[in-house]
Short mmCIF file of the C-alpha atoms (twelve columns), coordinates in Angstrom:
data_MODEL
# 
_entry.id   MODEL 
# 
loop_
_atom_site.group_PDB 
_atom_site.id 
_atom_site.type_symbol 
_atom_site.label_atom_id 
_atom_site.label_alt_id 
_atom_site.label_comp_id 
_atom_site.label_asym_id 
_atom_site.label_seq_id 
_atom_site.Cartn_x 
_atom_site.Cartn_y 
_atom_site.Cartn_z 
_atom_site.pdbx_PDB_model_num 
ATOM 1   C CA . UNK A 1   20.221   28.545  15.196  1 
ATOM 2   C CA . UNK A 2   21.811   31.358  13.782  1 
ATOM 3   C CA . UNK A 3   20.180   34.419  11.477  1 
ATOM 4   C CA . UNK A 4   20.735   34.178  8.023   1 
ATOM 5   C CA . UNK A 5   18.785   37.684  7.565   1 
ATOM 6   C CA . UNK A 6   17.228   40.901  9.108   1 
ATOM 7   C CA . UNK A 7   14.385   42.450  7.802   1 
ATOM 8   C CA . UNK A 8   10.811   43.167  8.493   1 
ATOM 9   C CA . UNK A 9   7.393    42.344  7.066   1 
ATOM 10  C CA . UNK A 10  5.736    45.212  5.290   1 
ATOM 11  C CA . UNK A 11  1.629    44.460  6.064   1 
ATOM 12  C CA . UNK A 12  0.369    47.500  4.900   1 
ATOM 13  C CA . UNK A 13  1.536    50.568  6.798   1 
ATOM 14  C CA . UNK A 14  2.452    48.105  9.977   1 
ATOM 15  C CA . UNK A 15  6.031    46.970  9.769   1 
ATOM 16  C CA . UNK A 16  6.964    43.326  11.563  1 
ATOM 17  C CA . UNK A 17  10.522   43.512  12.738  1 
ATOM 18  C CA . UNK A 18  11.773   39.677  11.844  1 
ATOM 19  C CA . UNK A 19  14.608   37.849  12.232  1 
ATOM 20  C CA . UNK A 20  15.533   34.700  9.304   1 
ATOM 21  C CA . UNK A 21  16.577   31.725  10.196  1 
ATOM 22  C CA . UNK A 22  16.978   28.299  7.937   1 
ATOM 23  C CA . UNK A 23  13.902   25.994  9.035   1 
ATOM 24  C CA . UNK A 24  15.455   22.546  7.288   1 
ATOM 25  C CA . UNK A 25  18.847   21.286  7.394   1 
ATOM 26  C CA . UNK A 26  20.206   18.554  5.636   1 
ATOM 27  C CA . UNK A 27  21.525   15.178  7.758   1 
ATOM 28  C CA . UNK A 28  23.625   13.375  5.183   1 
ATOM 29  C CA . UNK A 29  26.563   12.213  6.069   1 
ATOM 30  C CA . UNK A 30  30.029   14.355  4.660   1 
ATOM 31  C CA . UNK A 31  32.298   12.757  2.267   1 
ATOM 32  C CA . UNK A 32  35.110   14.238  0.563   1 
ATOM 33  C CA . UNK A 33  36.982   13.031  -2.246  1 
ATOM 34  C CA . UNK A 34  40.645   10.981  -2.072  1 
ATOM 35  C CA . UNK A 35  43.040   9.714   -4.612  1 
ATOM 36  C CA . UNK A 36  42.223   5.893   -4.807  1 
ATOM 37  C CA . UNK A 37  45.885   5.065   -5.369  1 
ATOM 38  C CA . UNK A 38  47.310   5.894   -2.361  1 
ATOM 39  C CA . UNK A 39  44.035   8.097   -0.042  1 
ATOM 40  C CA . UNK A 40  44.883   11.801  -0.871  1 
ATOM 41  C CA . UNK A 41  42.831   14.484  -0.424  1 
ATOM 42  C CA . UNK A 42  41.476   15.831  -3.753  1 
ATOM 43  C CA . UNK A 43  40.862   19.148  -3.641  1 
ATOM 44  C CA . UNK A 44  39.460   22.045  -6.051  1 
ATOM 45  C CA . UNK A 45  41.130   24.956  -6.785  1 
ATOM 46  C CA . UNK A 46  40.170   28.378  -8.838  1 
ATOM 47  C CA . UNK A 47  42.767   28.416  -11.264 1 
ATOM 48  C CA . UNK A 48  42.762   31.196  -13.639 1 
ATOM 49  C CA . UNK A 49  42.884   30.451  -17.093 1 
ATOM 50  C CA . UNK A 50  45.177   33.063  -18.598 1 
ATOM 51  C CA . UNK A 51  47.726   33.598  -15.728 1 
ATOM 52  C CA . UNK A 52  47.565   29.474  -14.928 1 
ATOM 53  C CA . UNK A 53  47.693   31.053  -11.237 1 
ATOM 54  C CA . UNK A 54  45.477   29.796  -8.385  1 
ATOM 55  C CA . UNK A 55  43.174   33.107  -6.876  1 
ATOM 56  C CA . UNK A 56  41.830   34.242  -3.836  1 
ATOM 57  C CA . UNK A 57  38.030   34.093  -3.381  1 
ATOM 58  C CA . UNK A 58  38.573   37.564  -2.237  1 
ATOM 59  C CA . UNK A 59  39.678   38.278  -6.606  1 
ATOM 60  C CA . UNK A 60  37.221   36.923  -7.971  1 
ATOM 61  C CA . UNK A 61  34.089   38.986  -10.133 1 
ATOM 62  C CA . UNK A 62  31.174   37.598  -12.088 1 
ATOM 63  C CA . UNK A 63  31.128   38.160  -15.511 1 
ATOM 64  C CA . UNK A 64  28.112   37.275  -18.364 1 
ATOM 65  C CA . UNK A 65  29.027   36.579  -21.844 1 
ATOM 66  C CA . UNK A 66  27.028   37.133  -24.623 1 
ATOM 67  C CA . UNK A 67  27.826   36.293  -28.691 1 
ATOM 68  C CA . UNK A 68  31.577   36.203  -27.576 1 
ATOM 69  C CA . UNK A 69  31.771   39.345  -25.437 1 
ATOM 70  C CA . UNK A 70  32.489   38.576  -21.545 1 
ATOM 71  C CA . UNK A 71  30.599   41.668  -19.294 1 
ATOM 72  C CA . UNK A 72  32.770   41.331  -16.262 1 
ATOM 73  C CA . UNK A 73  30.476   42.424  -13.034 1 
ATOM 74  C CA . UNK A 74  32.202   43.858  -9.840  1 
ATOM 75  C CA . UNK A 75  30.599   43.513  -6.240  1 
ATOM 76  C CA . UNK A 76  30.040   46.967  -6.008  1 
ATOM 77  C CA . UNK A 77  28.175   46.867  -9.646  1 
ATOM 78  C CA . UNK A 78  25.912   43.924  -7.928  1 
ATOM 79  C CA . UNK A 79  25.454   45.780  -4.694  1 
ATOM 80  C CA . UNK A 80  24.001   48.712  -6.176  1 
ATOM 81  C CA . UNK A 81  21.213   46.890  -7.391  1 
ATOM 82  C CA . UNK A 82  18.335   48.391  -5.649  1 
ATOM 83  C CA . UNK A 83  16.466   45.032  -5.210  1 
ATOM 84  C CA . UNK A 84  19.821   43.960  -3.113  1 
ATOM 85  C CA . UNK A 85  19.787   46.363  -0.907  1 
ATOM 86  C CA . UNK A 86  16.201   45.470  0.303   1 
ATOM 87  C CA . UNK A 87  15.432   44.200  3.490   1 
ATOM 88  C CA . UNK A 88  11.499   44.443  3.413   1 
ATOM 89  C CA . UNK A 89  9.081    41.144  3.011   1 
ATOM 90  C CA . UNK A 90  6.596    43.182  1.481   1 
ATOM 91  C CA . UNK A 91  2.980    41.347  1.685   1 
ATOM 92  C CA . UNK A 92  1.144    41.598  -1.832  1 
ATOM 93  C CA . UNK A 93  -1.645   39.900  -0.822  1 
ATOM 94  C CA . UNK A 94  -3.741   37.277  0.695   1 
ATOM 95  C CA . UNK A 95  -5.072   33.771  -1.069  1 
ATOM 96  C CA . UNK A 96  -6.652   30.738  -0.051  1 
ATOM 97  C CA . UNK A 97  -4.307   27.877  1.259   1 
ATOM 98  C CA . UNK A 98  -5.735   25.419  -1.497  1 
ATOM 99  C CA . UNK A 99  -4.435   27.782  -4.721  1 
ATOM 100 C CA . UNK A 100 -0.545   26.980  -3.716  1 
ATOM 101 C CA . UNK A 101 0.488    24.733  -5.902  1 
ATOM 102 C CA . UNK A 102 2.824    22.399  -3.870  1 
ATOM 103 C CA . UNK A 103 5.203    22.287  -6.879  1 
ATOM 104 C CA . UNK A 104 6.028    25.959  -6.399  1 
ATOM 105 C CA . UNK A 105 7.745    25.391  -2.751  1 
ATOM 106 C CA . UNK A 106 11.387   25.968  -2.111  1 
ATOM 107 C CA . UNK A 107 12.777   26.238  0.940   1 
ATOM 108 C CA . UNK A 108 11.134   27.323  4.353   1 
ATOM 109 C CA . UNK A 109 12.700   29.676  6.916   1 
ATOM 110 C CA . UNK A 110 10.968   30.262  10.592  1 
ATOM 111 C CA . UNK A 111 10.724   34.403  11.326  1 
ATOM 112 C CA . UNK A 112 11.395   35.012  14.616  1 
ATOM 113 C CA . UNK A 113 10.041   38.477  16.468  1 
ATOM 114 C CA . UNK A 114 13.188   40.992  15.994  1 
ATOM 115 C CA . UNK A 115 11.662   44.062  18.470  1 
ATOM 116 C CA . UNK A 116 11.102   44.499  22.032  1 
ATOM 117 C CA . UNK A 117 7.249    44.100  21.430  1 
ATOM 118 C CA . UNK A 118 6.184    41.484  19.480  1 
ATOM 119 C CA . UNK A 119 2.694    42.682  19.470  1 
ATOM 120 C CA . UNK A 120 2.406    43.478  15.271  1 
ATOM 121 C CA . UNK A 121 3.794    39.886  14.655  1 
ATOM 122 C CA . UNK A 122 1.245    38.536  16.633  1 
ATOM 123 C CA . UNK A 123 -1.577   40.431  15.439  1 
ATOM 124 C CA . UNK A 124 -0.310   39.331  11.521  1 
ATOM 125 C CA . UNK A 125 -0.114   35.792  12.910  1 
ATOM 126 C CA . UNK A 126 -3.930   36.433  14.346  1 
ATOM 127 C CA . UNK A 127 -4.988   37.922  10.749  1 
ATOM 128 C CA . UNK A 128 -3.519   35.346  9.044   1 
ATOM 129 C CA . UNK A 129 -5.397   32.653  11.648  1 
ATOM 130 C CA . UNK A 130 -8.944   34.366  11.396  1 
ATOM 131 C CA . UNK A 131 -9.326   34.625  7.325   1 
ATOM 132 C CA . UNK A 132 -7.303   30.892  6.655   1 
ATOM 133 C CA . UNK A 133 -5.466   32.777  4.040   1 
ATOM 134 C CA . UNK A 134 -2.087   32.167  3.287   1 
ATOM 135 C CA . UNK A 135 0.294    35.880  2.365   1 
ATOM 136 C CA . UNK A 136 1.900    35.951  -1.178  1 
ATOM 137 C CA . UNK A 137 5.120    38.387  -0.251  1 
ATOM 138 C CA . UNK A 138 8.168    39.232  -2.427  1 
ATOM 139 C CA . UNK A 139 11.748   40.038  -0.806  1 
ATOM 140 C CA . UNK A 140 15.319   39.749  -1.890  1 
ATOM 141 C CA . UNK A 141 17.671   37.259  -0.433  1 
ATOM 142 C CA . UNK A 142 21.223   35.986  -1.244  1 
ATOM 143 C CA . UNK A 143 21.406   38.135  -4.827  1 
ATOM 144 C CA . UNK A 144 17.990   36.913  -5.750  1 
ATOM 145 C CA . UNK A 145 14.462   38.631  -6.053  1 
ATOM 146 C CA . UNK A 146 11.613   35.197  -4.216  1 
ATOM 147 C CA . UNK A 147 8.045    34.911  -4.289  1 
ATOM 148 C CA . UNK A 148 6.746    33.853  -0.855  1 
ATOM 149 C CA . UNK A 149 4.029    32.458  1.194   1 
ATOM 150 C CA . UNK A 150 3.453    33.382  4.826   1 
ATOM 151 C CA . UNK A 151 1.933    30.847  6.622   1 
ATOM 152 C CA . UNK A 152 1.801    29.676  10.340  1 
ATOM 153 C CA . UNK A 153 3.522    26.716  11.595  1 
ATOM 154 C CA . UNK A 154 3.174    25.439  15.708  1 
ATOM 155 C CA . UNK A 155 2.435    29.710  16.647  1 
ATOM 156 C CA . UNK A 156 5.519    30.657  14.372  1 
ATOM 157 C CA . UNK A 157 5.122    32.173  11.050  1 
ATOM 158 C CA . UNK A 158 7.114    30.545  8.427   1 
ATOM 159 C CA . UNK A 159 8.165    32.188  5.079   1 
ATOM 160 C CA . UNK A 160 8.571    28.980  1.826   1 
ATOM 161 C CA . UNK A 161 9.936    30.590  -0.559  1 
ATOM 162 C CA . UNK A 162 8.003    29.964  -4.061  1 
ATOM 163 C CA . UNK A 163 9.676    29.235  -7.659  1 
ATOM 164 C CA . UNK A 164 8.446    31.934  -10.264 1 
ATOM 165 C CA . UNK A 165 5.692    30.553  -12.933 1 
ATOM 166 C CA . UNK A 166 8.518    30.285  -15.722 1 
ATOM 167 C CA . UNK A 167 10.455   27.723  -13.602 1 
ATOM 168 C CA . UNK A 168 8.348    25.336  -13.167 1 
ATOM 169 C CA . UNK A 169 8.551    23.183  -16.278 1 
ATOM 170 C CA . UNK A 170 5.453    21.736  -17.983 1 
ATOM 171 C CA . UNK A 171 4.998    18.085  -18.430 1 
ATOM 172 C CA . UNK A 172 4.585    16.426  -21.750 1 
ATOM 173 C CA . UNK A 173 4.228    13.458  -22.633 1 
ATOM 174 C CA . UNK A 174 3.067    11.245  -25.841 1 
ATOM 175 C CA . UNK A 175 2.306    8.312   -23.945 1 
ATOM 176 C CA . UNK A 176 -0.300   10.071  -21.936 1 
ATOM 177 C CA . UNK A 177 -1.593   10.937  -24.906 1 
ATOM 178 C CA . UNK A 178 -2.482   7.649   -25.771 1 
ATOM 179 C CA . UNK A 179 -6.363   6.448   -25.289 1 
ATOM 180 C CA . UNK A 180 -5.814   3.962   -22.350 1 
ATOM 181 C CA . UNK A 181 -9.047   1.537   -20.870 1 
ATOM 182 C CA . UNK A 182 -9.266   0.956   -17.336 1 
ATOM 183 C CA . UNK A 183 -11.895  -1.486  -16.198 1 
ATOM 184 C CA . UNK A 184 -13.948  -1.348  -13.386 1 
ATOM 185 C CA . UNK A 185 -12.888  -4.161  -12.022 1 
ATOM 186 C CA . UNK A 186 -8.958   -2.630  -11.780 1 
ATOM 187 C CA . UNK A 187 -10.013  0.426   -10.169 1 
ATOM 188 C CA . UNK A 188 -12.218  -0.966  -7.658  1 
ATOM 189 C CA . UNK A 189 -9.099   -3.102  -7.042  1 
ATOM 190 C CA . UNK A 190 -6.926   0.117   -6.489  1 
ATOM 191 C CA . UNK A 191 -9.013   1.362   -4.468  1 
ATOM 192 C CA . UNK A 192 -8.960   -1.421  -2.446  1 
ATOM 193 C CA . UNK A 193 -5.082   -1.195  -2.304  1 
ATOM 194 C CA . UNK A 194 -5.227   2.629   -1.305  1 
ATOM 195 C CA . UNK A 195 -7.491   1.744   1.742   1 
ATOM 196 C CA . UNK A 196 -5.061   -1.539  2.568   1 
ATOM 197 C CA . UNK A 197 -2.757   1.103   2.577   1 
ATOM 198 C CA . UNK A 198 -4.527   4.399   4.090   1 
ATOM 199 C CA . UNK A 199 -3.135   5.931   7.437   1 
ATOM 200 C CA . UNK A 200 -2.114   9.408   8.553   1 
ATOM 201 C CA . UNK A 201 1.061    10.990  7.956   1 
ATOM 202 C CA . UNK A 202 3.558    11.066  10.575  1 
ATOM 203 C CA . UNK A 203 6.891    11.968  9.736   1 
ATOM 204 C CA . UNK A 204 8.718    10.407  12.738  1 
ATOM 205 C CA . UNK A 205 8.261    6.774   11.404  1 
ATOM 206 C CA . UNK A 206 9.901    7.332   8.472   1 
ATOM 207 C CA . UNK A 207 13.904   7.068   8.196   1 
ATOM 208 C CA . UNK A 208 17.036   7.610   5.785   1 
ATOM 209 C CA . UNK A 209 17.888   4.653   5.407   1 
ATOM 210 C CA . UNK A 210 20.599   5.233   2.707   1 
ATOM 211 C CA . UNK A 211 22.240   6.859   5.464   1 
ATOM 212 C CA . UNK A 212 21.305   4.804   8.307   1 
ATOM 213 C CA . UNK A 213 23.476   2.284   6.189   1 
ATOM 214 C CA . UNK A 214 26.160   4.363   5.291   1 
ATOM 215 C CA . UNK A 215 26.864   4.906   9.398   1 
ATOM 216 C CA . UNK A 216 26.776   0.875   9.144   1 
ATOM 217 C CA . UNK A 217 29.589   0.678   6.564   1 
ATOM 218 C CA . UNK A 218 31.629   2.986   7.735   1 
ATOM 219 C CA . UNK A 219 31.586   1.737   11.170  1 
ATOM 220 C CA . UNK A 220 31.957   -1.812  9.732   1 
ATOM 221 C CA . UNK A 221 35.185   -0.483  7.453   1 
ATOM 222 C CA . UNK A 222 36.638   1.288   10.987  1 
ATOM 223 C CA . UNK A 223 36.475   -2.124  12.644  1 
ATOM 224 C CA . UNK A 224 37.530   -4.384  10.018  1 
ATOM 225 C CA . UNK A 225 39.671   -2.269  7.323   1 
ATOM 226 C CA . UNK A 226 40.116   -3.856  4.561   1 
ATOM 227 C CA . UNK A 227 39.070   -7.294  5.427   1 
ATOM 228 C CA . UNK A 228 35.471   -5.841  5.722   1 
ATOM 229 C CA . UNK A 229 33.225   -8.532  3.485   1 
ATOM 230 C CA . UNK A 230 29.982   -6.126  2.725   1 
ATOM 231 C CA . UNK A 231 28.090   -9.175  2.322   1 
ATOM 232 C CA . UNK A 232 28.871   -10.182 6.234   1 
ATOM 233 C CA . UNK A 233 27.800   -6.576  7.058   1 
ATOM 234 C CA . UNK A 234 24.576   -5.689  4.917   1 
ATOM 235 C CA . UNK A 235 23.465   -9.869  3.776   1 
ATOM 236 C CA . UNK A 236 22.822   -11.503 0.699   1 
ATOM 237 C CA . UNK A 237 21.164   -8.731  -1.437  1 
ATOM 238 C CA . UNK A 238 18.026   -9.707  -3.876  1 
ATOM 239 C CA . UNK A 239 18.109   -8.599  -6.936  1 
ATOM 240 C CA . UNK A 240 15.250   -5.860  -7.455  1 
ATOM 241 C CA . UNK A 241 12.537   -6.973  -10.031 1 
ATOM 242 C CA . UNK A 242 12.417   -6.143  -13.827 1 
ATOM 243 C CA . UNK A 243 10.240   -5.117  -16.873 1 
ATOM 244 C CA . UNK A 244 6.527    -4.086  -16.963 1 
ATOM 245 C CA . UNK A 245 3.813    -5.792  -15.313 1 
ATOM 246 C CA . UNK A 246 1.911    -7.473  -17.488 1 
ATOM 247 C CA . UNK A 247 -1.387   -9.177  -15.216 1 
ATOM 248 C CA . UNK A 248 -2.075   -5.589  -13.878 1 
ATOM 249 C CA . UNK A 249 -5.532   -7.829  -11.909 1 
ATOM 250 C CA . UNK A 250 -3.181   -10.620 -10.782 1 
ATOM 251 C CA . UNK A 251 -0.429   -7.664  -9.248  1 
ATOM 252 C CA . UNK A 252 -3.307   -5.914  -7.740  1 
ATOM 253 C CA . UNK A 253 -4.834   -8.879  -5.732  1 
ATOM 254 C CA . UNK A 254 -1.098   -10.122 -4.628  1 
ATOM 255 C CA . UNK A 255 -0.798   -6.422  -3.472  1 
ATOM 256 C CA . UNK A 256 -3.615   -6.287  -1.249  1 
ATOM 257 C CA . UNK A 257 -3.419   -9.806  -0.391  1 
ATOM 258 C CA . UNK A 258 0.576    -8.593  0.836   1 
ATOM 259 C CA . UNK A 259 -0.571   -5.658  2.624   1 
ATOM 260 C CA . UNK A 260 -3.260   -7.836  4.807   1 
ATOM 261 C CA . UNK A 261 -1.121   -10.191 5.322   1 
ATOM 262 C CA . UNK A 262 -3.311   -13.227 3.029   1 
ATOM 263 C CA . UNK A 263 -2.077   -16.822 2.244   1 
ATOM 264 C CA . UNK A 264 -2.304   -15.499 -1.525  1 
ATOM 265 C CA . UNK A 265 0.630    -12.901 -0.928  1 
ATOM 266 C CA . UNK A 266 3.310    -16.220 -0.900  1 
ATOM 267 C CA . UNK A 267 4.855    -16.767 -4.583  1 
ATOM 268 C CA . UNK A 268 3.042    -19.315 -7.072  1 
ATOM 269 C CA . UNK A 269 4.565    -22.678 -6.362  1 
ATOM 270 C CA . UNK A 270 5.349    -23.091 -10.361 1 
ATOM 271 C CA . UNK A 271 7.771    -19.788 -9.496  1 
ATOM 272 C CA . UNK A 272 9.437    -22.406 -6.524  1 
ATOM 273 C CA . UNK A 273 12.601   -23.943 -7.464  1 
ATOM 274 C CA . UNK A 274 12.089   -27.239 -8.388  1 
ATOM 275 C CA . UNK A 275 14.788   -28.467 -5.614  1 
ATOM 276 C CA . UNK A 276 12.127   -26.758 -3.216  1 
ATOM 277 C CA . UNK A 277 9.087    -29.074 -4.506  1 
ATOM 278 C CA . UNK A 278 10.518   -32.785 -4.047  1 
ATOM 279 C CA . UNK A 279 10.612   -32.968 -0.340  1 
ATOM 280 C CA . UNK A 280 6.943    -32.284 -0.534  1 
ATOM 281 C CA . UNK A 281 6.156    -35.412 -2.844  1 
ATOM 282 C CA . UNK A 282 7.311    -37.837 -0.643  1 
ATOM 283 C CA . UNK A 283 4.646    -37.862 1.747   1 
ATOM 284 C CA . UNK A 284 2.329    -37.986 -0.868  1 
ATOM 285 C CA . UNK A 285 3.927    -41.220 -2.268  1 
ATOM 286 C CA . UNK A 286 4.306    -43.104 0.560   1 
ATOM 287 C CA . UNK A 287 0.035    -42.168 1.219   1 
ATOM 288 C CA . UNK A 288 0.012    -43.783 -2.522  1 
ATOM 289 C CA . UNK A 289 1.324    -46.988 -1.719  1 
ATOM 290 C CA . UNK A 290 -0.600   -47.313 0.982   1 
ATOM 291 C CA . UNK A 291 -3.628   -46.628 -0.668  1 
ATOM 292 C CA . UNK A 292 -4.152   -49.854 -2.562  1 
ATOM 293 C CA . UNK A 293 -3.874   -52.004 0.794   1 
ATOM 294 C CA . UNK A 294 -6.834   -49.956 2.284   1 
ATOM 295 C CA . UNK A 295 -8.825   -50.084 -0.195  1 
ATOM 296 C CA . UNK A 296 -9.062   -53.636 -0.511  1 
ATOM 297 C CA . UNK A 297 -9.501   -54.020 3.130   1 
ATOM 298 C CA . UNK A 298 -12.467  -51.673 2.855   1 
ATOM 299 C CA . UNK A 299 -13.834  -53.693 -0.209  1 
ATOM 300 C CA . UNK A 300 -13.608  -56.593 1.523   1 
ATOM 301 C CA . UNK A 301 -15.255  -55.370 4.178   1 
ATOM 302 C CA . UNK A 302 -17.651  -53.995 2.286   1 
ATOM 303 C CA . UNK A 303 -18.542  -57.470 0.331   1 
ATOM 304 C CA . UNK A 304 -18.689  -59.543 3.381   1 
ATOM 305 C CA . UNK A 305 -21.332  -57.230 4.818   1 
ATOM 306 C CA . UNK A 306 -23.447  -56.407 2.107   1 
ATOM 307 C CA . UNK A 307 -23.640  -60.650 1.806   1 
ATOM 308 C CA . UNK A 308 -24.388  -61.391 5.126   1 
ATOM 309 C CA . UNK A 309 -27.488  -58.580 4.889   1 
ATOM 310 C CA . UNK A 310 -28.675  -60.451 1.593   1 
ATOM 311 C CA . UNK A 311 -28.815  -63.435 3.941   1 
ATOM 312 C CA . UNK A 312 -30.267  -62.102 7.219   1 
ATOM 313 C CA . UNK A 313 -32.851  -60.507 3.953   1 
ATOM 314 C CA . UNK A 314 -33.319  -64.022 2.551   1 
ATOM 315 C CA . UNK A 315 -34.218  -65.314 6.044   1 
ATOM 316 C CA . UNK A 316 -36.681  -63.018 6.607   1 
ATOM 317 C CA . UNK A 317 -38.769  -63.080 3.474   1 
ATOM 318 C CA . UNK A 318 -38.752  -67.336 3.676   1 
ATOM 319 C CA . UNK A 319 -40.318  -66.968 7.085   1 
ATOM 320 C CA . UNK A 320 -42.898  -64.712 5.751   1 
ATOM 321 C CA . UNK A 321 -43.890  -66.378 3.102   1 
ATOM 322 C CA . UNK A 322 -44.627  -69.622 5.525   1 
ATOM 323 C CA . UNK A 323 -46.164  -67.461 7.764   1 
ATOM 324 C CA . UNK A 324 -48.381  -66.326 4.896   1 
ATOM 325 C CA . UNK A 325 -49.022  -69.770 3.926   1 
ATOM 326 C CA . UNK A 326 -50.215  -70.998 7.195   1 
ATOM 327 C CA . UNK A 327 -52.880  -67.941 7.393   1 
ATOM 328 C CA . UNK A 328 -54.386  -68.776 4.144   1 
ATOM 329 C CA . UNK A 329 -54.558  -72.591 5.002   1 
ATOM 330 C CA . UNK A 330 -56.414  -71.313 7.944   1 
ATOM 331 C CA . UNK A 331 -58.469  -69.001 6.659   1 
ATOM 332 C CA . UNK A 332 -59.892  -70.930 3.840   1 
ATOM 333 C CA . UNK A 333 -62.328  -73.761 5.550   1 
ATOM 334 C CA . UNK A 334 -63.816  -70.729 7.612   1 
ATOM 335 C CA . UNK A 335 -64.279  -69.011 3.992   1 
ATOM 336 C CA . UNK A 336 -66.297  -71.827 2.313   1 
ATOM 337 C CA . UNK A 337 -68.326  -72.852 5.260   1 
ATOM 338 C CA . UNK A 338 -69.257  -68.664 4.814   1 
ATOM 339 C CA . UNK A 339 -69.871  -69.061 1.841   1 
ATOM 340 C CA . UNK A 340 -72.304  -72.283 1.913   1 
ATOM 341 C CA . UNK A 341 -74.323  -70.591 4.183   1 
ATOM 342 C CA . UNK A 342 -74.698  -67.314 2.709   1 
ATOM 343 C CA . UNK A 343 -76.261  -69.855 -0.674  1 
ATOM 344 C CA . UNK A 344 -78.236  -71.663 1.110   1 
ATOM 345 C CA . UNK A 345 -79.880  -68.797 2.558   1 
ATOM 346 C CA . UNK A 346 -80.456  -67.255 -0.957  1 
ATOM 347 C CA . UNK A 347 -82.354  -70.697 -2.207  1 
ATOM 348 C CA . UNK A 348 -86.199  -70.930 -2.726  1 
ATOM 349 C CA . UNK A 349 -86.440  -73.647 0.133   1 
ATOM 350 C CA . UNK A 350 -84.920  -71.366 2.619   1 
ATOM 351 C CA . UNK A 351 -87.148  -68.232 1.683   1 
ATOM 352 C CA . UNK A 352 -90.339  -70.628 2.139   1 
ATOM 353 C CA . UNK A 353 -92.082  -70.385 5.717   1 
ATOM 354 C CA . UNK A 354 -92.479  -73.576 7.780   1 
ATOM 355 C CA . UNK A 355 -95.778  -75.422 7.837   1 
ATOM 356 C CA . UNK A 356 -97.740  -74.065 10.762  1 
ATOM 357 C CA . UNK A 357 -99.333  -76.793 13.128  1 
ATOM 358 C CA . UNK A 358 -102.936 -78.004 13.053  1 
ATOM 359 C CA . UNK A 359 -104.803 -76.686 15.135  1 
ATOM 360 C CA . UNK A 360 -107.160 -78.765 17.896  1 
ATOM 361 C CA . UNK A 361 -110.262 -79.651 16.749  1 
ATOM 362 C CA . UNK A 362 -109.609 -79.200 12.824  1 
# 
């Protein structure tokens, strides 16, 4: 990396000696603009106006115009600017982390130690570790006055520039405005989807993939030329859904059902094409046909052994019926000759006591 800026980081009376470097950088891939006629380079020129000539970088001022009148500003004019000339992060003081508004943030730059002894950048680094606090600082850099925030990053302390209040926009809008119901069915479901979909952040598993496929195309188009066929190189693409969703319930449940990987995330069959449904129906009507067959070989079945069991049922109450018979027939004689004797032991005669015999002598 190279330096961008030298400076150091007023902290009261104790000055940090720093070096500035960029912390980000961006990966897209470089293109440049050609002439799609015949593949020229197109290139931009400063072209003044009045003198139609083309001029240096070297000639060229700023100027500011105001109700017609152009105030033409050399680089001398700019450099004497005292905030310019500054090369002090001066530390106006010390919040808690959770006040930043991450809207605010801007670009970060890693400070590197600029002195022989980096003992003062290690004791801000300390002070900045022991109280959790995060250092507001102001400093000039490339013709511009920032707001900062000093924070620590992997034992390195890192300077994110911060828009000012006035350039952050504020956010209106009438539809918000609007008195909306949610149930609490919908945000149970939410929440649902938010845990379906909860994990921590790691950067690394996330890719460009815009230009992941640009390297694809343009290695395609080097192989190919003109005879590249994009749809050989990237596939049929599907064209991305449109309009509002209506069943917000119904796009919740197919959401989490999606994310777990549930036999509800496949598409309704009435969305199937209808060339997609008839192979199913055939097995169905051939199971049809077959149906009337089996049934009446069940019912017939079924008659022949529900008769045979009124038979075998028949049988049995005929035999004990005669069996019935038979006891009674028996039992009956026995009855009366029990009941003769049980009368003829109630009658007068039999409660009357035999004559006794005479005695000798009488």
């Amino acid at each position: 990396m190279r330096a961008i800026w030298k400076g150091a980081i007023a902290f009261g009376l104790v000055n940090v000696p720093v070096k500035v470097y960029s912390a980000t950088e961006d990966h897209d891939i470089s293109l440049h603009q050609v002439h799609n006629e015949d593949g020229g380079r197109i290139r931009y020129q400063r072209r003044c106006e009045v003198c139609s000539k083309i001029v240096d970088y070297e000639d060229i001022d700023k100027a500011y115009e105001d109700d017609g009148r152009t105030v033409v500003l050399t680089r001398d004019e700019l450099k004497s600017i005292p905030a310019e000339n500054s090369h002090e992060i001066e530390v106006v003081q010390f919040v808690p982390v959770d006040q930043l508004d991450p809207m605010m943030f801007e670009k970060s730059y890693y400070l590197e130690p600029d002195s022989k002894s980096p003992k003062a950048y290690v004791l801000l680094r300390r002070a900045l570790e022991d109280t959790e606090r995060v250092a507001i600082v102001q400093f000039a850099l490339r013709d511009k006055t920032r707001l900062g925030a000093l924070r620590i990053r992997d034992e390195v302390l890192v300077l994110q520039s911060l828009l000012w209040a006035d350039e952050v926009r504020e956010a209106s809008f009438p539809a918000l405005d609007t008195s909306i119901r949610i149930s609490a069915q919908e945000r149970e479901m939410s929440a649902a989807l938010v845990d379906s979909m909860a994990s921590d952040f790691e950067p690394d598993q996330f890719t460009d993939e815009y230009q992941e496929q640009l390297r694809q195309l343009i290695d395609a188009k080097l192989e190919k030329g003109e005879s590249l066929d994009t749809e050989e190189t990237f596939g049929v693409q599907a064209e991305a859904g449109e309009g509002e969703v209506i069943d917000l319930m119904e796009a919740l449940k197919r959401s989490i059902a999606k994310k777990r990987g549930g036999a509800d995330a496949e598409p309704d069959e009435e969305a199937a094409p209808a060339t997609a449904k008839a192979p199913a129906k055939a097995p169905a009507k051939a199971a049809a046909s077959k149906a009337p067959a089996a049934k009446s070989g069940a019912a017939r079945s079924t008659a022949a052994a529900k008769t045979s069991t009124a038979k075998t049922s028949a049988a049995k109450t005929t035999a004990a019926k005669t069996t019935a018979a038979k006891t009674t027939a028996r039992k009956a004689p026995a009855a009366k000759t029990t009941a003769a004797k049980t009368a003829a032991a109630k009658s007068p005669a039999a409660r009357t006591p035999a004559a006794k015999p005479a005695r000798k002598g009488a």
